[in-house]
C-alpha positions in Angstrom: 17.3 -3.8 -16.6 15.8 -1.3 -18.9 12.2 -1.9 -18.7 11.1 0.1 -21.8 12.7 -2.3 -23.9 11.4 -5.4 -21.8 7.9 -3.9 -22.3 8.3 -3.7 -26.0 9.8 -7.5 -25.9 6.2 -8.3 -24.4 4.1 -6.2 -26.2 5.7 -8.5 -29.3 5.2 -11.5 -27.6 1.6 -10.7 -26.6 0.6 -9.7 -30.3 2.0 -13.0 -31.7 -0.3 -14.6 -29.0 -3.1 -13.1 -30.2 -2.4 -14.1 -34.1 -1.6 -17.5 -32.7 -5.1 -17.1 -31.1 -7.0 -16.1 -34.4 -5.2 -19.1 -36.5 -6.4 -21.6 -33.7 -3.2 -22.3 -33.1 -4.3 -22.5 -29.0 -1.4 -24.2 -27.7 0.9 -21.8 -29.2 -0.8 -18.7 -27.8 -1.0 -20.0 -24.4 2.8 -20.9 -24.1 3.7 -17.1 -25.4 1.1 -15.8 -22.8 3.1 -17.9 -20.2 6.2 -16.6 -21.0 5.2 -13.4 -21.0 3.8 -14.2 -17.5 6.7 -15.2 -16.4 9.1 -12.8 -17.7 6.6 -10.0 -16.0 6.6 -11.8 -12.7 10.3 -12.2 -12.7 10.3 -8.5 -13.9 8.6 -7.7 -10.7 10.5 -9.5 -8.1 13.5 -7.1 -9.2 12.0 -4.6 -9.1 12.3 -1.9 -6.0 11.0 1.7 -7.2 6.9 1.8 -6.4 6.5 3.5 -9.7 7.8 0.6 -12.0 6.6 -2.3 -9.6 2.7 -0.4 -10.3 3.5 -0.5 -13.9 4.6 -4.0 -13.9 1.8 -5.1 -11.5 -0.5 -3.9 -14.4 1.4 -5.7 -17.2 1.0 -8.7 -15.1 -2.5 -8.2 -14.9 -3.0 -7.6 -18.6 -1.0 -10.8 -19.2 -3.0 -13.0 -16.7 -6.7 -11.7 -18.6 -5.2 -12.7 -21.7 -3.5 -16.1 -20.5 -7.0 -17.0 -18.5 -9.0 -15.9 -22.3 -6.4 -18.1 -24.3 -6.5 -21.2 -21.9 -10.9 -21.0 -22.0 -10.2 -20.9 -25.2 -8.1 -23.7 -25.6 -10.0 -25.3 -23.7 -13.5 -24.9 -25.6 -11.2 -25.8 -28.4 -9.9 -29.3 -27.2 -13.6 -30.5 -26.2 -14.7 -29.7 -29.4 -12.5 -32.1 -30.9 -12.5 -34.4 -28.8 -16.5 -34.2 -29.3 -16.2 -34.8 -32.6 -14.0 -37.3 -32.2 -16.1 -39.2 -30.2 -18.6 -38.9 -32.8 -16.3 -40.5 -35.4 -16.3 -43.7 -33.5 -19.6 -43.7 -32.3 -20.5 -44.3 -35.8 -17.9 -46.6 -36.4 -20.4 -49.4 -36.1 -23.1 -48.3 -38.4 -20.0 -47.6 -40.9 -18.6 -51.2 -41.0 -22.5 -52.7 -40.7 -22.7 -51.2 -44.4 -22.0 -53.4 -47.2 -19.5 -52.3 -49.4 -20.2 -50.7 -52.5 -20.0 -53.2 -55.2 -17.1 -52.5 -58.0 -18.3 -52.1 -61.6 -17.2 -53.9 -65.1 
């Protein structure tokens, strides 16, 4: 495995996270994030010289910071549309109890 050109495969990944991130495209940015993850942890279970398993046990805690970000994120994200949501069909009610506006001729 040639780990220079794994890192540069995830240094990619992680910057289209993070322009998935500023277009609030949330769900996006945390399934790049995982796959960086993942690709970093499967990285590390190969690996056997203490030099590169350092270097990949700080990729892998770059990646987590930015994955645990994304998902609070996402997170903050979801309840805010499912806030205002809810505030669509609260006023459902007072919406329908309106007459309707009367046509002109």
């Amino acid at each position: 495995m040639d780990l220079n050109a794994e890192e540069e495969r995830w240094a990619v990944w992680t910057v289209q996270a993070r322009r998935f991130a500023s277009r609030e495209n949330y769900t996006d940015a945390v399934a790049r994030m995982k796959l960086v993850r993942g690709a970093v942890q499967e990285a590390l279970g190969e690996a056997t010289d203490p030099k590169q398993r350092a270097r990949l046990e700080r990729h892998l805690a770059r990646a987590d910071e930015l994955l645990g970000t994304l998902q609070a994120k996402y997170q903050a994200w979801r309840s805010e549309i499912a806030k205002r949501r809810q505030h669509t069909i609260d006023q459902a009610a007072e919406e329908m109890a309106r007459p309707l506006p009367v046509p002109a001729d």
